[in-house]
CHARMM internal coordinates of N, CA and C (Angstrom, degrees):
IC EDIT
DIST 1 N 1 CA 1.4386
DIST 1 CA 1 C 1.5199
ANGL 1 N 1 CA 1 C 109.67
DIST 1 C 2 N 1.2906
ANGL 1 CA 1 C 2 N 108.36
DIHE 1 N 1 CA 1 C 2 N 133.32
DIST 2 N 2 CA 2.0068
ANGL 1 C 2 N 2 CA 110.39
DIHE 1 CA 1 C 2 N 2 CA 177.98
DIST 2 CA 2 C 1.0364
ANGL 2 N 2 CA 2 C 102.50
DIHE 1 C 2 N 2 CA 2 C -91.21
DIST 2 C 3 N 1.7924
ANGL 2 CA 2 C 3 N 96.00
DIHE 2 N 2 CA 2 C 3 N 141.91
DIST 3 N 3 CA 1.5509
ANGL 2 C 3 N 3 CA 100.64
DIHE 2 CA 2 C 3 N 3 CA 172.30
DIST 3 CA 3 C 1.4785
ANGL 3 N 3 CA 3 C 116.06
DIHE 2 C 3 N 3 CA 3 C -96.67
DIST 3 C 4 N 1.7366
ANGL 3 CA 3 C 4 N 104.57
DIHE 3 N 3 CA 3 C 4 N 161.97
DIST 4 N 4 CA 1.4060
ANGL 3 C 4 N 4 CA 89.66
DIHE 3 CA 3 C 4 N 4 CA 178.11
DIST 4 CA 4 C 1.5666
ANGL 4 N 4 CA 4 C 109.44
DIHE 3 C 4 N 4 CA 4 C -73.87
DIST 4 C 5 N 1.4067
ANGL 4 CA 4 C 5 N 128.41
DIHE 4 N 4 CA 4 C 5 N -23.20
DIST 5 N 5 CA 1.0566
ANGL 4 C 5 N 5 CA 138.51
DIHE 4 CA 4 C 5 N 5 CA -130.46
DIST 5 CA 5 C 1.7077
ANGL 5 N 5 CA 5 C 91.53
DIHE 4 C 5 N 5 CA 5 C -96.47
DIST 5 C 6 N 1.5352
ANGL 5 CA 5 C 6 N 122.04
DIHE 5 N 5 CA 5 C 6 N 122.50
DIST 6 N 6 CA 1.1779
ANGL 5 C 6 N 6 CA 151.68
DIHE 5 CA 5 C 6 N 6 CA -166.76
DIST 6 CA 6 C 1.6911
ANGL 6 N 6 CA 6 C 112.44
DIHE 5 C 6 N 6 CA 6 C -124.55
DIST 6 C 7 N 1.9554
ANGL 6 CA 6 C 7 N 91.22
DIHE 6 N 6 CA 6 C 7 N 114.84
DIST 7 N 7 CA 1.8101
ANGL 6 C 7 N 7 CA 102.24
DIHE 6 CA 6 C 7 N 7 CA -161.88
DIST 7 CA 7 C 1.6964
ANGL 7 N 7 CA 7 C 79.83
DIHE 6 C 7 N 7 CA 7 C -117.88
DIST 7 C 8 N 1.3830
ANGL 7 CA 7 C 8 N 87.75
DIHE 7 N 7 CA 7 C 8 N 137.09
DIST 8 N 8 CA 1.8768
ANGL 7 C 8 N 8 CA 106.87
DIHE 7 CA 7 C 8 N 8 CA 167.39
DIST 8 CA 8 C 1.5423
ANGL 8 N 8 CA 8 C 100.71
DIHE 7 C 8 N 8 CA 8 C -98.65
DIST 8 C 9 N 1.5011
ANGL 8 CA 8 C 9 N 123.96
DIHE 8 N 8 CA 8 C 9 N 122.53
DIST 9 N 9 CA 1.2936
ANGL 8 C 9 N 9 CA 114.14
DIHE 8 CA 8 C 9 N 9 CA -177.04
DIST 9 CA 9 C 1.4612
ANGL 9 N 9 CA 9 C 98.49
DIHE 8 C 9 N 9 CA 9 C -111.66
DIST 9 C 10 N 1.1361
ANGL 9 CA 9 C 10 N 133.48
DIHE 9 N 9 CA 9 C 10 N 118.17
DIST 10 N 10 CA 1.2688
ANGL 9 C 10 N 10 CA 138.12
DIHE 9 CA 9 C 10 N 10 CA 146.20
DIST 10 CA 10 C 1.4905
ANGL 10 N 10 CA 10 C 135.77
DIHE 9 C 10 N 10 CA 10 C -103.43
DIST 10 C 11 N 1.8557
ANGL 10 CA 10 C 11 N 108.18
DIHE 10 N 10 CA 10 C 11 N 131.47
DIST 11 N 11 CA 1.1797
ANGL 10 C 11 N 11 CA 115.20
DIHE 10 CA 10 C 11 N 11 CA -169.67
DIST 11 CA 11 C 1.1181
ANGL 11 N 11 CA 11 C 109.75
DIHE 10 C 11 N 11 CA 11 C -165.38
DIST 11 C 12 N 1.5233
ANGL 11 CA 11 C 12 N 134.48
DIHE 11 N 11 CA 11 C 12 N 122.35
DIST 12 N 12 CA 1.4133
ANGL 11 C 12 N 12 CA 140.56
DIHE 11 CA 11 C 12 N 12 CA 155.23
DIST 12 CA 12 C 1.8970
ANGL 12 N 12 CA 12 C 119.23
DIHE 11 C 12 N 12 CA 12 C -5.95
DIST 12 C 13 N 1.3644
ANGL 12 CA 12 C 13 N 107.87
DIHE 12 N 12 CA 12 C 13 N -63.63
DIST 13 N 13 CA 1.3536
ANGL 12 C 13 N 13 CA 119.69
DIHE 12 CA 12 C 13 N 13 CA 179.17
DIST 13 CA 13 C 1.4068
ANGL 13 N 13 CA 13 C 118.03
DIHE 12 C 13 N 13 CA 13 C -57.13
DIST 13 C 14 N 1.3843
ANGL 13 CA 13 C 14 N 117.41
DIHE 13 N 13 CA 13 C 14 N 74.97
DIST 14 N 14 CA 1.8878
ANGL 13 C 14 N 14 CA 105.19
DIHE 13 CA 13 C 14 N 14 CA 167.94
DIST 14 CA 14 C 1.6572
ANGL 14 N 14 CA 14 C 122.04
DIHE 13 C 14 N 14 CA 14 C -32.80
DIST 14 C 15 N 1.3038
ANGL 14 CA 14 C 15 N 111.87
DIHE 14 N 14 CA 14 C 15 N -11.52
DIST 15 N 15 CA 1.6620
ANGL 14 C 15 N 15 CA 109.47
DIHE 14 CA 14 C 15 N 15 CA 176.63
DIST 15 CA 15 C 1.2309
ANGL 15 N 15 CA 15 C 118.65
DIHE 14 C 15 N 15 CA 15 C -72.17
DIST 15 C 16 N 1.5004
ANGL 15 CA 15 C 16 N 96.69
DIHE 15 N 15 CA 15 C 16 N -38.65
DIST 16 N 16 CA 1.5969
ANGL 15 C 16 N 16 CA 115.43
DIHE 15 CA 15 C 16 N 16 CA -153.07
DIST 16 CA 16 C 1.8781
ANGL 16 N 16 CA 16 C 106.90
DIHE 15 C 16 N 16 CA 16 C -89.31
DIST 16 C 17 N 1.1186
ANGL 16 CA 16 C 17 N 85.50
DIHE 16 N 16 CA 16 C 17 N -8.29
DIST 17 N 17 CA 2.0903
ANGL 16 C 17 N 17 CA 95.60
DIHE 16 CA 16 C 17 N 17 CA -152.75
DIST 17 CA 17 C 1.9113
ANGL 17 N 17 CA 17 C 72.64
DIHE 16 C 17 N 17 CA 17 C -96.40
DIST 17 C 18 N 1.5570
ANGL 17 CA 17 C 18 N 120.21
DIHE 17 N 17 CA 17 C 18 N -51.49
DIST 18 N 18 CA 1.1844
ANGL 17 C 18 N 18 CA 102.91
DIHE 17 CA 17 C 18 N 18 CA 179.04
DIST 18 CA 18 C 1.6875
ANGL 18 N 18 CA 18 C 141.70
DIHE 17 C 18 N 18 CA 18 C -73.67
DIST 18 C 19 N 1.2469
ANGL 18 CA 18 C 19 N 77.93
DIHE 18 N 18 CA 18 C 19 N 1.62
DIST 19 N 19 CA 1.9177
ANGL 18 C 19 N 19 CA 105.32
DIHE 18 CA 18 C 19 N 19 CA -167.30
DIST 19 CA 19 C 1.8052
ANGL 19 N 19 CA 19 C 88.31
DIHE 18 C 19 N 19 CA 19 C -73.46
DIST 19 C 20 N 1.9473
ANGL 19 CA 19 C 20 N 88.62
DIHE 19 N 19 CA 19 C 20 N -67.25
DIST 20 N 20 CA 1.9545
ANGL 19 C 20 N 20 CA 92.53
DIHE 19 CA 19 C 20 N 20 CA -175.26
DIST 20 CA 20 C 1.7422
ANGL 20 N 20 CA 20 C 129.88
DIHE 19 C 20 N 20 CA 20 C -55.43
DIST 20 C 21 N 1.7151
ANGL 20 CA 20 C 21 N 81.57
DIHE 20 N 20 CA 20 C 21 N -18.93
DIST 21 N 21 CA 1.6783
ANGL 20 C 21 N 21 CA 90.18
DIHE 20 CA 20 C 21 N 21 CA -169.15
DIST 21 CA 21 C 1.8435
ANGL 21 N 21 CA 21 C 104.84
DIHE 20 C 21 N 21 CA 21 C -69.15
DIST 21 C 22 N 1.6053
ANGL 21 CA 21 C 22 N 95.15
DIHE 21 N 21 CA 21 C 22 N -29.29
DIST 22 N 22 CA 1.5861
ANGL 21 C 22 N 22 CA 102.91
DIHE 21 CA 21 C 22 N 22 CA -167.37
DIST 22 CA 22 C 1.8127
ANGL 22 N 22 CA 22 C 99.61
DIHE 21 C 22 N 22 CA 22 C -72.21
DIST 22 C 23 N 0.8760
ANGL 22 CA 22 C 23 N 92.28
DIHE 22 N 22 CA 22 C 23 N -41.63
DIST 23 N 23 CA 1.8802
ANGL 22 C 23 N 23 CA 103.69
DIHE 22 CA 22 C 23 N 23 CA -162.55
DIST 23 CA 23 C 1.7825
ANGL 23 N 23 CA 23 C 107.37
DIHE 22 C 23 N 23 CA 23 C -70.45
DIST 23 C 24 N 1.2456
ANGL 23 CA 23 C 24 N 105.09
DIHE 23 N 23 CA 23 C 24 N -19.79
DIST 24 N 24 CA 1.6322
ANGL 23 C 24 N 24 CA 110.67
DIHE 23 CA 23 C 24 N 24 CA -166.83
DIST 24 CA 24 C 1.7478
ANGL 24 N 24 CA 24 C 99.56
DIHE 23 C 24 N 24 CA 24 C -108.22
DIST 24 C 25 N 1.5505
ANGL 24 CA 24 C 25 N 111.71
DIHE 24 N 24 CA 24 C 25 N -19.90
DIST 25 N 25 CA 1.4351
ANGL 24 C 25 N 25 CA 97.45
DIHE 24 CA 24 C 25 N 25 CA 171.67
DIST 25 CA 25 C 1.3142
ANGL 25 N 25 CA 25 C 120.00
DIHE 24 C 25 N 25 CA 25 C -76.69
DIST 25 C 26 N 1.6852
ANGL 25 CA 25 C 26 N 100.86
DIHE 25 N 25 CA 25 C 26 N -38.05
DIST 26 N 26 CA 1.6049
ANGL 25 C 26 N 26 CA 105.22
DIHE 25 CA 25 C 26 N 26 CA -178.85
DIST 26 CA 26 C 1.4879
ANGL 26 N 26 CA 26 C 101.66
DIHE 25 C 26 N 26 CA 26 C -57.71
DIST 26 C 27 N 1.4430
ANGL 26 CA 26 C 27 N 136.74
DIHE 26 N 26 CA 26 C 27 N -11.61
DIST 27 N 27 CA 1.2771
ANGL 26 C 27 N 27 CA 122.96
DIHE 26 CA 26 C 27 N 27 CA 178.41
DIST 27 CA 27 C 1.5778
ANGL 27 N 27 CA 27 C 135.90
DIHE 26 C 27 N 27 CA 27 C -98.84
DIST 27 C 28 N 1.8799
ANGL 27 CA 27 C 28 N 82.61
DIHE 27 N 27 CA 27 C 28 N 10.55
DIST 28 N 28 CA 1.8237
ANGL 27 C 28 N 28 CA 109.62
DIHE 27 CA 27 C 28 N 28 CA 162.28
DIST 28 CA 28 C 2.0630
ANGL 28 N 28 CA 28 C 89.10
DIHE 27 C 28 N 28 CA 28 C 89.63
DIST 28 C 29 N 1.2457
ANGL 28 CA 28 C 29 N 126.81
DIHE 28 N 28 CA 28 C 29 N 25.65
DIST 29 N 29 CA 0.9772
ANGL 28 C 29 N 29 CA 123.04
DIHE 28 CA 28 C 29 N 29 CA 168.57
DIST 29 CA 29 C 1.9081
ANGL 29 N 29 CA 29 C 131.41
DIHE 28 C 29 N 29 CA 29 C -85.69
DIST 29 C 30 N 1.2039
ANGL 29 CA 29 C 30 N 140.16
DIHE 29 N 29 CA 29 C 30 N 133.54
DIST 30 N 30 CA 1.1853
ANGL 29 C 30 N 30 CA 115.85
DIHE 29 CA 29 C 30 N 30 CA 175.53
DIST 30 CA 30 C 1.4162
ANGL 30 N 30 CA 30 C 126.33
DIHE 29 C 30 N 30 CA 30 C -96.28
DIST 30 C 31 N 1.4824
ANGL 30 CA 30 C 31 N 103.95
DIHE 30 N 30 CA 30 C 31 N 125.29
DIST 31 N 31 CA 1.5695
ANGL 30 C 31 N 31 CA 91.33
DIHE 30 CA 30 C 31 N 31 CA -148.72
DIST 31 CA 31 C 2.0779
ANGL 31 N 31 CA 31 C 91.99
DIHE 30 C 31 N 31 CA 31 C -124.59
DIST 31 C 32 N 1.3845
ANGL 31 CA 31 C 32 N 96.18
DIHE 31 N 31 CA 31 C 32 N 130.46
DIST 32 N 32 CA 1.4677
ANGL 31 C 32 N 32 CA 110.25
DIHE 31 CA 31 C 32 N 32 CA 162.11
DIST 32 CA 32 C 1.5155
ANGL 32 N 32 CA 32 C 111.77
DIHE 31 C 32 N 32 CA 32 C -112.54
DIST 32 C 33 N 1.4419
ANGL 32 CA 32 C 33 N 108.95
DIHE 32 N 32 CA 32 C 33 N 148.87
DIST 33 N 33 CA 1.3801
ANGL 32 C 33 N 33 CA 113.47
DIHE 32 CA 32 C 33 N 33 CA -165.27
DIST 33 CA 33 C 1.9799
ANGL 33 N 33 CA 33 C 104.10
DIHE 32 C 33 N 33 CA 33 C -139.18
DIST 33 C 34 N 1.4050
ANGL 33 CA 33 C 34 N 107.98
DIHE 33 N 33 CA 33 C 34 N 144.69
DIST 34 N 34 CA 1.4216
ANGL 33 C 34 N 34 CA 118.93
DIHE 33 CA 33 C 34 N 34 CA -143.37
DIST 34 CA 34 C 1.6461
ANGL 34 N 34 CA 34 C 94.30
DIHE 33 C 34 N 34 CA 34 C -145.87
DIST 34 C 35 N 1.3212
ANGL 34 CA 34 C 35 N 110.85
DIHE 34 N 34 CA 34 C 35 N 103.97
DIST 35 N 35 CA 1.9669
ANGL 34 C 35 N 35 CA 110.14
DIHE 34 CA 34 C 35 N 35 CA -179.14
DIST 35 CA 35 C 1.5230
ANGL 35 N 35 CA 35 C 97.65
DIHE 34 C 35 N 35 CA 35 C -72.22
DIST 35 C 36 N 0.9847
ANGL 35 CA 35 C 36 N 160.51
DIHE 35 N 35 CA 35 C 36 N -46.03
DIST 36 N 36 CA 1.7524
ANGL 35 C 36 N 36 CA 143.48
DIHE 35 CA 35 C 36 N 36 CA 155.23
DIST 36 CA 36 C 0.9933
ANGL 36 N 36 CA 36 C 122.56
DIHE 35 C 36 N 36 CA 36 C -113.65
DIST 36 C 37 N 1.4430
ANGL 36 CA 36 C 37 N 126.37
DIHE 36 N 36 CA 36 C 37 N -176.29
DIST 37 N 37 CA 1.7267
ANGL 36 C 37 N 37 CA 166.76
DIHE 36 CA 36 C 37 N 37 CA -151.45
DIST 37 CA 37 C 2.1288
ANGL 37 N 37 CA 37 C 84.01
DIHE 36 C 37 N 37 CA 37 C -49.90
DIST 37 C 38 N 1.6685
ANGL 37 CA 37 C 38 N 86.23
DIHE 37 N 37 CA 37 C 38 N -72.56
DIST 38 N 38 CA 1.7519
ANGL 37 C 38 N 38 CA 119.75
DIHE 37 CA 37 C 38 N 38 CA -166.36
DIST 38 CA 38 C 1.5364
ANGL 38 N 38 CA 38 C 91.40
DIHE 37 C 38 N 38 CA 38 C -34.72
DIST 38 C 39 N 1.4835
ANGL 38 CA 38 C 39 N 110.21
DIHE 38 N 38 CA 38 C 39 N -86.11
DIST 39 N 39 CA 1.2462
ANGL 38 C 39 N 39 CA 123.18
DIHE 38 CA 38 C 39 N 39 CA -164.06
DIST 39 CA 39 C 1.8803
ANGL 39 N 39 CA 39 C 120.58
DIHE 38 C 39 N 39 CA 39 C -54.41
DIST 39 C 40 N 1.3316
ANGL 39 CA 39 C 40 N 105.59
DIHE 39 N 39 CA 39 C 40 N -10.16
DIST 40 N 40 CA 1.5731
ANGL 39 C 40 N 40 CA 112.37
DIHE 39 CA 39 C 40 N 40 CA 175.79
DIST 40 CA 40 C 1.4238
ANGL 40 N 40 CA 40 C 110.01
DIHE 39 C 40 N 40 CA 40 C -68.03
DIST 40 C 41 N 1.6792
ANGL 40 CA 40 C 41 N 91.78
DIHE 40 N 40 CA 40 C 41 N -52.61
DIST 41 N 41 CA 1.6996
ANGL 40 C 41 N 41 CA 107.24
DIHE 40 CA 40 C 41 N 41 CA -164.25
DIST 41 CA 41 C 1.6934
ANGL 41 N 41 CA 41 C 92.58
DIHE 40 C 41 N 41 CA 41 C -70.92
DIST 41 C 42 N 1.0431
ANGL 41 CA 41 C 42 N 140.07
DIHE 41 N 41 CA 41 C 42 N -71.42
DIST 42 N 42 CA 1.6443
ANGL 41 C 42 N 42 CA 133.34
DIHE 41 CA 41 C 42 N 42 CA 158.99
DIST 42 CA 42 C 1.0900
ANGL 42 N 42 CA 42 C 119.81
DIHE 41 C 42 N 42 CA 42 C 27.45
DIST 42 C 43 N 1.6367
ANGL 42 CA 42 C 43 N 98.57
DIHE 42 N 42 CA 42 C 43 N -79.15
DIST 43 N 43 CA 1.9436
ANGL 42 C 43 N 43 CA 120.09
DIHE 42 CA 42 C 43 N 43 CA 179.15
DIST 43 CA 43 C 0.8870
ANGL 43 N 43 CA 43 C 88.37
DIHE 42 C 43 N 43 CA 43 C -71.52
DIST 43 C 44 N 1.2987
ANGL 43 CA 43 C 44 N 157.60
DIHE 43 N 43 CA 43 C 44 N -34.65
DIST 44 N 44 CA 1.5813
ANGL 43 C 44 N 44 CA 143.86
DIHE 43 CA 43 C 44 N 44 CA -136.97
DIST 44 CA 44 C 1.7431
ANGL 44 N 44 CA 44 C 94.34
DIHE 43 C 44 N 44 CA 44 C -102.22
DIST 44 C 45 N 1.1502
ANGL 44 CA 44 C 45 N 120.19
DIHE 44 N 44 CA 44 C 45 N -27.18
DIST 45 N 45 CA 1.7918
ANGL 44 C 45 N 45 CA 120.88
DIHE 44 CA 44 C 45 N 45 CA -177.37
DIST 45 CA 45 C 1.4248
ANGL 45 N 45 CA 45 C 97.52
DIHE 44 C 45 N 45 CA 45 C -88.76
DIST 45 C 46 N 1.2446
ANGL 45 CA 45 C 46 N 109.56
DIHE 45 N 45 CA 45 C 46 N -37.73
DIST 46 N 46 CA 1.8073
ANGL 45 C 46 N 46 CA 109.61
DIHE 45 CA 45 C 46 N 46 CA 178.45
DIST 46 CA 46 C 0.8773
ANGL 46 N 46 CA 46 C 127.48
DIHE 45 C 46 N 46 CA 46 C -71.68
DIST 46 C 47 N 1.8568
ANGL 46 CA 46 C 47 N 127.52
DIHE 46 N 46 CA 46 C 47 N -21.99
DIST 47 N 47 CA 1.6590
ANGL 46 C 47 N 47 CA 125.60
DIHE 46 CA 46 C 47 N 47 CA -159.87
DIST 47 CA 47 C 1.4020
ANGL 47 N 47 CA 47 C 78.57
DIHE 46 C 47 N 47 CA 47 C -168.95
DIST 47 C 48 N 1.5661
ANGL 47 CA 47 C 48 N 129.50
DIHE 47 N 47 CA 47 C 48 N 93.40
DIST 48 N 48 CA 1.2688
ANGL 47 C 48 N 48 CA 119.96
DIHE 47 CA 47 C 48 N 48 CA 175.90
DIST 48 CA 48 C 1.6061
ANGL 48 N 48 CA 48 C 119.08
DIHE 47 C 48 N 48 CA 48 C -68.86
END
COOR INIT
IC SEED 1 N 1 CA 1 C
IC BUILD
């Protein structure tokens, strides 16, 4: 089942951003992911 509920994960570590991205989709989550601060707020003005 998909959720509506949409997590922006941001984090320096390409391991880690892909670790959560894997673990939170299998849990029907929609997940965008952002390597810093800059690039979060970015997507976040573009696709609130």
């Amino acid at each position: 089942m998909k959720s509506s509920v949409s997590i922006l994960i941001v984090d320096d570590e390409e391991v880690l951003r892909s670790l959560l991205q894997q673990i939170l989709l299998r849990g029907g989550y929609q997940i965008r992911c952002a390597e810093d601060g800059v690039s979060a707020l970015e997507m976040l003005r573009e696709e609130p």
